[in-house]
KOLMIMAR-406340 format. One record per residue (C-alpha): chain; residue in three letters; x, y, z. Coordinates in nm, 3 decimals. Example, Ala and Ser with C-alpha at 12.3 -4.5 7.8 and 13.67 -1.06 7.14 Angstrom:
<nodes>
[node 'A' 'ALA' [1.230 -0.450 0.780]] [node 'A' 'SER' [1.367 -0.106 0.714]] 
</nodes>
This chain:
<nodes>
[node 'A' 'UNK' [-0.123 -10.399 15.924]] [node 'A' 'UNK' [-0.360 -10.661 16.109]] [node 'A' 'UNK' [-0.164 -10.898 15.920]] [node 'A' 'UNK' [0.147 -10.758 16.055]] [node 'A' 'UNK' [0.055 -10.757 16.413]] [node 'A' 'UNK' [-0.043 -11.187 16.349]] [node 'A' 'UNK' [0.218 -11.242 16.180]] [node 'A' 'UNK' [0.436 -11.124 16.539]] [node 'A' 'UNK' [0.206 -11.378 16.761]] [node 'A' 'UNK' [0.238 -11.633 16.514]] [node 'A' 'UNK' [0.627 -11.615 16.450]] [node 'A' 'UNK' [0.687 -11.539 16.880]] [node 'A' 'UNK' [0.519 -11.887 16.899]] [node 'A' 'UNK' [0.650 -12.029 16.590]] [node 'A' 'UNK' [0.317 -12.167 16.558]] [node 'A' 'UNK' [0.136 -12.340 16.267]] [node 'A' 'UNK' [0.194 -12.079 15.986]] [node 'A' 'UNK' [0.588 -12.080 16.050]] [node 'A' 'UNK' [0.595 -12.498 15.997]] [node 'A' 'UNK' [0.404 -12.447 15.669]] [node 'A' 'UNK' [0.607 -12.155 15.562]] [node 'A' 'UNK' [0.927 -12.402 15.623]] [node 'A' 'UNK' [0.721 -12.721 15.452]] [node 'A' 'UNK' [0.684 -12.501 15.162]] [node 'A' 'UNK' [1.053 -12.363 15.095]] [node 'A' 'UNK' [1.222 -12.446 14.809]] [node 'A' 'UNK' [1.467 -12.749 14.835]] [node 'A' 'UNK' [1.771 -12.648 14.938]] [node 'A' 'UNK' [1.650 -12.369 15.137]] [node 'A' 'UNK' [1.765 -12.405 15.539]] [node 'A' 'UNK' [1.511 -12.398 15.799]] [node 'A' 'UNK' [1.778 -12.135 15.940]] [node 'A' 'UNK' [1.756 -11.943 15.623]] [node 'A' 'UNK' [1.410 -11.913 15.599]] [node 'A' 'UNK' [1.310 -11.774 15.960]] [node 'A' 'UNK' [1.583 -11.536 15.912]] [node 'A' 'UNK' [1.481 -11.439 15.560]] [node 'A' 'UNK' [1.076 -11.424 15.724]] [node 'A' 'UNK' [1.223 -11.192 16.032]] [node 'A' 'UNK' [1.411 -10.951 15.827]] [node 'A' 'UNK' [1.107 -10.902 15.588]] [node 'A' 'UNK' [0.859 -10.918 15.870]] [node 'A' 'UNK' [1.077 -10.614 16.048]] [node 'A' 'UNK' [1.095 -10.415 15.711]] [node 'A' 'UNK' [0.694 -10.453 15.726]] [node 'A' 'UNK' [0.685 -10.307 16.090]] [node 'A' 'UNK' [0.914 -10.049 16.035]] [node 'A' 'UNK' [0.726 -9.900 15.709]] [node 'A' 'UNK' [0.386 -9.909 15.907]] [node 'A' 'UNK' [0.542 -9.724 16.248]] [node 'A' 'UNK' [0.678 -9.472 16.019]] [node 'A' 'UNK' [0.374 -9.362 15.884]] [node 'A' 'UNK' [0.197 -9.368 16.243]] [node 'A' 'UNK' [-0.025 -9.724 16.126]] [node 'A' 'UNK' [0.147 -9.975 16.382]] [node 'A' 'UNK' [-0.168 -10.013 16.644]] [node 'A' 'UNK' [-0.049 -10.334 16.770]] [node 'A' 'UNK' [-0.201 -10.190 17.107]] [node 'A' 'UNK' [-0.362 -9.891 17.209]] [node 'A' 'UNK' [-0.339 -9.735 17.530]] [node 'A' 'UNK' [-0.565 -9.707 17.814]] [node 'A' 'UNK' [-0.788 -9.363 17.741]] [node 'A' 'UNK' [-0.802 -9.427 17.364]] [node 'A' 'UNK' [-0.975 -9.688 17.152]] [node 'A' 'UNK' [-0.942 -9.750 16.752]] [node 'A' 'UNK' [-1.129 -9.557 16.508]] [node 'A' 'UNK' [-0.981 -9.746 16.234]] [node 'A' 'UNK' [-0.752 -10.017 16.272]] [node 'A' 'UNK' [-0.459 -9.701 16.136]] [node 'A' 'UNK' [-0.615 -9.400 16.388]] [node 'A' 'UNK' [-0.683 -9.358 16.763]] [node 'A' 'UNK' [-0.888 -9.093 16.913]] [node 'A' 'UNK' [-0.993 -9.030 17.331]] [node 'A' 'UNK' [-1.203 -9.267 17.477]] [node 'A' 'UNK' [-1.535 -9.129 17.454]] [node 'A' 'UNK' [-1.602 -9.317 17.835]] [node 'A' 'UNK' [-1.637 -8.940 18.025]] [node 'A' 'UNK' [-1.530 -9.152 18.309]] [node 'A' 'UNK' [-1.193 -9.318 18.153]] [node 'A' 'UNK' [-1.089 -8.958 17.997]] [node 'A' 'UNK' [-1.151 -8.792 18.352]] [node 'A' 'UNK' [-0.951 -9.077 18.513]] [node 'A' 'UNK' [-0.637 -8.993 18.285]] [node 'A' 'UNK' [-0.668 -8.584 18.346]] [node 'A' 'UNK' [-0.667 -8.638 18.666]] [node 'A' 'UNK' [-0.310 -8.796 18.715]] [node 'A' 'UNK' [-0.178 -8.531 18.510]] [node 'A' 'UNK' [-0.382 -8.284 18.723]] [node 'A' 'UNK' [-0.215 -8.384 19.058]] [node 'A' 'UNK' [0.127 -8.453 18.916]] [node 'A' 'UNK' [0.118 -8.063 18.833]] [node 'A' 'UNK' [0.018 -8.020 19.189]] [node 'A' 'UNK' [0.238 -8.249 19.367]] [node 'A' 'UNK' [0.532 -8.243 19.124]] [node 'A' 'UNK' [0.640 -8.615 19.215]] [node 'A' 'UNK' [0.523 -8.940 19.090]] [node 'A' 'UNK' [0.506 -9.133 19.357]] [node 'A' 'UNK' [0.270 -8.829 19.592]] [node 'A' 'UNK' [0.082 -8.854 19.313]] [node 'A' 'UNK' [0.060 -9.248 19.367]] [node 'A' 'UNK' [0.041 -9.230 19.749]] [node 'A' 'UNK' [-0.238 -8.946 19.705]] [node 'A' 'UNK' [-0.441 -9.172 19.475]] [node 'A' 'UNK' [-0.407 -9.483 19.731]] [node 'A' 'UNK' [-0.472 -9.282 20.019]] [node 'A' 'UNK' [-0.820 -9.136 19.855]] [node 'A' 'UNK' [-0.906 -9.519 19.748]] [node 'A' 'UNK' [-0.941 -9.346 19.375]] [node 'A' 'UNK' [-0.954 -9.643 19.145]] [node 'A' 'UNK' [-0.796 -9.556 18.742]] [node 'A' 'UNK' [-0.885 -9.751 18.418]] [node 'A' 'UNK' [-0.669 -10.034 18.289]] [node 'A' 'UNK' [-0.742 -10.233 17.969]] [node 'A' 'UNK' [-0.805 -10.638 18.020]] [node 'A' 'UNK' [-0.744 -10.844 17.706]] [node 'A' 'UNK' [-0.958 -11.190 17.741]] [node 'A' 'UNK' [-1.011 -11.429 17.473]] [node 'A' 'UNK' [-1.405 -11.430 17.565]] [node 'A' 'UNK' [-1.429 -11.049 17.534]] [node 'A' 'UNK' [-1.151 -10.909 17.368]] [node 'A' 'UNK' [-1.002 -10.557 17.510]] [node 'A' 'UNK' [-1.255 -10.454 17.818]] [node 'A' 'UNK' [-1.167 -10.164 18.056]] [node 'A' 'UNK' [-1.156 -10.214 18.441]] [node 'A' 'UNK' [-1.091 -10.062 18.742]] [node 'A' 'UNK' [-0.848 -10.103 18.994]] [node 'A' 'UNK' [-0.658 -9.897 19.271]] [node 'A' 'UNK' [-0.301 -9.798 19.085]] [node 'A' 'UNK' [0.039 -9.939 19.120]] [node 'A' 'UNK' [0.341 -9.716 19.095]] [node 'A' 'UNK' [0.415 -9.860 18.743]] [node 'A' 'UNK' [0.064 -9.732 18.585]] [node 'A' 'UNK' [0.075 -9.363 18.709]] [node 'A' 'UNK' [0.449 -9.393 18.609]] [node 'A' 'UNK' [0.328 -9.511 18.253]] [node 'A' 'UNK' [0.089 -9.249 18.204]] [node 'A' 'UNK' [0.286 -8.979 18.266]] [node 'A' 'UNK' [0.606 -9.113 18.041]] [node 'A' 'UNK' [0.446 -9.215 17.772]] [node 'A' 'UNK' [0.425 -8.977 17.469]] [node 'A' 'UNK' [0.105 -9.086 17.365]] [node 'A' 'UNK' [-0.091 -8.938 17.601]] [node 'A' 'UNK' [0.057 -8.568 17.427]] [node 'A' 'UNK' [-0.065 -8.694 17.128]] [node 'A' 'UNK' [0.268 -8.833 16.952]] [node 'A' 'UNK' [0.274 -9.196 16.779]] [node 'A' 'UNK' [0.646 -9.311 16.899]] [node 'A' 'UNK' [0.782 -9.617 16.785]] [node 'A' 'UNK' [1.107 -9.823 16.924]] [node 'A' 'UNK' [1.153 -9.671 17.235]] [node 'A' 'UNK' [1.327 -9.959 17.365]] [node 'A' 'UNK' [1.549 -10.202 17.287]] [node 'A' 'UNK' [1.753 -10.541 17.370]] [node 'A' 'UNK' [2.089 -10.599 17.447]] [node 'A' 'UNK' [2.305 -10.880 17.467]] [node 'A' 'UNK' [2.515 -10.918 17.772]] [node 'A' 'UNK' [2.787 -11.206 17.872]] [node 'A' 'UNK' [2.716 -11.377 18.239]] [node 'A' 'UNK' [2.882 -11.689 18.344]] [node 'A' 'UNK' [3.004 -11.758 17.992]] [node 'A' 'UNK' [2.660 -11.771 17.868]] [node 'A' 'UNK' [2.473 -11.492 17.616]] [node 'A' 'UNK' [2.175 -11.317 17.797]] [node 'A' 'UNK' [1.922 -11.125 17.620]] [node 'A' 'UNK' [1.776 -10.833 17.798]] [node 'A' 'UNK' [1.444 -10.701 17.647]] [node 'A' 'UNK' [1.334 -10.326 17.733]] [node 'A' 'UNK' [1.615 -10.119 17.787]] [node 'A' 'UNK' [1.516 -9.752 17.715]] [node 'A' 'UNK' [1.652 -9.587 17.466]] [node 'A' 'UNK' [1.715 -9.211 17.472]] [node 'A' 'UNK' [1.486 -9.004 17.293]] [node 'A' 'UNK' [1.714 -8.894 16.973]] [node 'A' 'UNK' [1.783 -9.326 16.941]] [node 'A' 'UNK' [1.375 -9.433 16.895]] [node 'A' 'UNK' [1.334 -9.504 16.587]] [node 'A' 'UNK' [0.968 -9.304 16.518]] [node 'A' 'UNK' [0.848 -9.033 16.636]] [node 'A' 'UNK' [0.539 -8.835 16.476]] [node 'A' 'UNK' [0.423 -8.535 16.648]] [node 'A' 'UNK' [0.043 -8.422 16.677]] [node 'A' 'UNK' [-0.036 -8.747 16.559]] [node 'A' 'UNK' [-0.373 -8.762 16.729]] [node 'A' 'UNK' [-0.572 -8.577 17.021]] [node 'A' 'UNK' [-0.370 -8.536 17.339]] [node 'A' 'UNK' [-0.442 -8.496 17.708]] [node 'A' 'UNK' [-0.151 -8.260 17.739]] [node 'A' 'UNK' [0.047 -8.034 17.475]] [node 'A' 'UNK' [0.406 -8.147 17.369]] [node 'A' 'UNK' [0.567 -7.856 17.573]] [node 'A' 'UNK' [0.352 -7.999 17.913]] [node 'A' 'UNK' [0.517 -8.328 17.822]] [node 'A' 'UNK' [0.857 -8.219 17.776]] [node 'A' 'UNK' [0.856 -8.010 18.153]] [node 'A' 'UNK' [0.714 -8.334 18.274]] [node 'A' 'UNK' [0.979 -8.599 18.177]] [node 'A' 'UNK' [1.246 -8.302 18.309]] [node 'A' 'UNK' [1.098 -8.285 18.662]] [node 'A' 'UNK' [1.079 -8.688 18.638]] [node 'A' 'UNK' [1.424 -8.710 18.566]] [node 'A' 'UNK' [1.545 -8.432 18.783]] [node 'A' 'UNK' [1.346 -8.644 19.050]] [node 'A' 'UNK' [1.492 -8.935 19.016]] [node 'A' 'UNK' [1.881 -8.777 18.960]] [node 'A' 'UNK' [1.786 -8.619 19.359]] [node 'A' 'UNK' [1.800 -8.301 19.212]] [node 'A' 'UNK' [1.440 -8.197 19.216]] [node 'A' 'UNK' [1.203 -7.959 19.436]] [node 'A' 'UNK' [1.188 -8.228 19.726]] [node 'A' 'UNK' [1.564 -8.189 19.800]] [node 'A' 'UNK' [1.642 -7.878 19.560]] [node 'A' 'UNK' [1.738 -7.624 19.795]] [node 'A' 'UNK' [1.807 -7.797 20.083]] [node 'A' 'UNK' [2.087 -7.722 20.344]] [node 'A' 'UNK' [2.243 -7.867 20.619]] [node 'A' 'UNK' [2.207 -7.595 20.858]] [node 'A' 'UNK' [2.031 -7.293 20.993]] [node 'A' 'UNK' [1.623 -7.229 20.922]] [node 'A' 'UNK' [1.639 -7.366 20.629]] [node 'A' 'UNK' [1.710 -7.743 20.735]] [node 'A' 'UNK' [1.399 -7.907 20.579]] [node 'A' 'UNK' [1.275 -7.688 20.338]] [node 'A' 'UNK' [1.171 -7.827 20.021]] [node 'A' 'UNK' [1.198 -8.163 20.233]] [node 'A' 'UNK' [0.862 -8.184 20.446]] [node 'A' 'UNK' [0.553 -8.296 20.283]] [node 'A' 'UNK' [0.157 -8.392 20.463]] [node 'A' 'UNK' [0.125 -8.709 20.480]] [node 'A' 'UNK' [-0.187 -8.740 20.358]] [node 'A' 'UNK' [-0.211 -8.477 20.073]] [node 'A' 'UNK' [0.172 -8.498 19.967]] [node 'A' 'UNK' [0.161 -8.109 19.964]] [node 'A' 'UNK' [0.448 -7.954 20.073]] [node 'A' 'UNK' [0.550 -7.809 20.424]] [node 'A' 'UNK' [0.662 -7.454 20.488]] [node 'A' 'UNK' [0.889 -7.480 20.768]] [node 'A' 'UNK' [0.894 -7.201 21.064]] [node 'A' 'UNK' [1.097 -7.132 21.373]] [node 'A' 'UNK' [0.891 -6.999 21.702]] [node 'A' 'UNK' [1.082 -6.854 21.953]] [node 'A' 'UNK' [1.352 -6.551 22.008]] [node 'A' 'UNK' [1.628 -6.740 21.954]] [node 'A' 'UNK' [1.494 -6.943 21.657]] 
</nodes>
């Protein structure tokens, strides 16, 4: 499968390998022919490995290789805690981006993997964006499922000309893979799953910071108030006779 995951850098680049291939095709044989005879086998190839859980082009931040066909924790103590922790305080807070605000506000720095040529894959440290707490708790790695085409491109029409957009989410009954209990996770399936429904029941404005809300009486901001600096939220009281 290392041969698989060059064989993608080479053909993205069309590099040197893909001007021999078409040097050495058999007269008669189109250029055209021959990348699209290459691509087809070269997806066949990816597909085979994803389905049996082998396709490591990359391995997420709080896991390293074993082999180049199995991924375990990070065995950093430091890297593991950093990961528990976001799912820690989004079962506290419940919301994304409190948890994001809550780790900017405490200046807590998470791990992110650096690919250099000079070193390779290195880990390093850096406050979070909203995009890598986001990542960590979507992705179905981190509850120990290997999933495979999650996303996909489409081709759209704009000013008469064809535009390809790359990374449109599919829904989770369209990826093409996915292999349960694959490895060691930092959450069970079932934590996942109530996860990815509060995300989405977020994001839809139906969740707990507006679920419940009213437009009148005592009851005006509940589930709306949250500290400022701890993202916890507010119970809301009335002082007076009247209310």
């Amino acid at each position: 499968m290392e041969v698989v995951g060059t064989a993608i850098i080479v053909f993205g680049s069309f590099g040197a390998l893909g001007l021999f291939l078409i040097r050495m095709a058999k007269p008669g044989v189109s250029r055209d022919k021959l990348i699209a005879s290459f691509r087809s086998n070269l997806g066949r190839s990816i597909l085979l490995g994803a389905r049996r859980g082998e396709l490591l082009l990359t391995v997420a931040i709080g896991y390293v290789k074993e082999r180049h066909n199995r991924i375990v924790i990070d065995p950093n103590r430091r890297v593991r805690e950093g990961i528990a922790l976001v799912f820690l305080k989004f079962a506290e807070f419940q919301s994304i981006r409190q948890v994001h605000l809550w780790l900017r506000q405490e200046r807590i720095t998470l791990p992110a993997v650096r690919y250099t040529a000079a070193e390779g894959r290195s880990v390093v440290w850096k406050l979070p964006v909203y995009n890598t707490v986001h990542h960590i708790l979507t992705n179905p790695i981190y509850a120990g499922a290997y999933a495979f085409g999650r996303t996909c491109s489409r081709v759209t029409i704009a000013d008469g000309r064809k535009r390809i957009v790359r990374g449109h989410k599919r829904d989770r009954d369209e990826w093409e893979v996915l292999l349960m209990e694959h490895h060691e996770g930092y959450l069970s399936w079932a934590e996942f799953e109530r996860n990815q429904r509060l995300i989405a029941d977020n994001a839809n404005s139906k969740g707990l910071m507006v679920r419940g809300s009213v437009r009148w009486g005592e009851t005006l901001l509940a589930g709306l108030l949250r500290c400022g600096h701890c993202g916890r939220k507010l119970h809301v009281a009335y002082g007076g006779k009247s209310g």
